[in-house]
GURODO-165972 format. One record per residue (C-alpha): x, y, z; residue in three letters. Coordinates in pm, whole numbers, plus 50000, padded with zeros to 5 digits. Layout:
# residues N
XYZala...
END
This chain:
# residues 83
726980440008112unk725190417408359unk722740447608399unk721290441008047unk720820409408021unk717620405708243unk716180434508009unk717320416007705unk715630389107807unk712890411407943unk712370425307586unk712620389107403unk710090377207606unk707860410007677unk707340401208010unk708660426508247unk707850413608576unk710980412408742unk710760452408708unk708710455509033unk711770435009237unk714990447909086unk716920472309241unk718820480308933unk715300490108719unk712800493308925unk712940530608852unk711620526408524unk708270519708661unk708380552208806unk708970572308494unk705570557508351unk702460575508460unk699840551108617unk697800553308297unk700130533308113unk700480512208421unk696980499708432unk696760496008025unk697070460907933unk699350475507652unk702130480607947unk704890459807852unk704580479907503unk704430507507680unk707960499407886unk709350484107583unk709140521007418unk710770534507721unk713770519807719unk713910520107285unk713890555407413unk716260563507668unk718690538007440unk718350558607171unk718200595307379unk721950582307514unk723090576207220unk722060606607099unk723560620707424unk727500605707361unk727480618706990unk726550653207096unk729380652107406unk731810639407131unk731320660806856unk731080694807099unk734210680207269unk736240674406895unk735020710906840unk736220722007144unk739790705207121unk740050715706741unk738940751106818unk741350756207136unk744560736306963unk743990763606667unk744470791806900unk746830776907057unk749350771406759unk748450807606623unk749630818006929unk752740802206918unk
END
């Protein structure tokens, strides 16, 4: 939790300067090509990257949990016409 709260703040604010000096998020700079890097639009530009990946792993944990309730339901089925 102590992780997002520098990007909370980060997004509040729109400045995202602490990127270049954290060892927790400094990778998001590399993800960016150096286009966006250069625009003056970049804190936009970061602020749509991590809408993005927040949404992409939420997206992510509904997928593993509804092929995993599939799975379960599907192999306790067998199971009991087994039995």
């Amino acid at each position: 939790m102590a992780l997002i709260i520098p990007v909370g703040q980060a997004v509040a604010e729109t400045n995202y300067d602490f990127l270049s000096t954290s060892g927790a998020f400094g990778w998001l700079l590399q993800i960016l090509p150096d286009a966006a890097l250069a625009s003056p639009r970049r804190d936009a530009f970061i602020t749509l990257l991590i809408l993005g990946l927040i949404l992409a792993a939420r997206v992510l944990s509904l997928a593993l949990a509804y092929i995993t309730n599939n799975y379960l339901a599907n192999r306790n089925e067998s199971y009991s016409l087994r039995v």
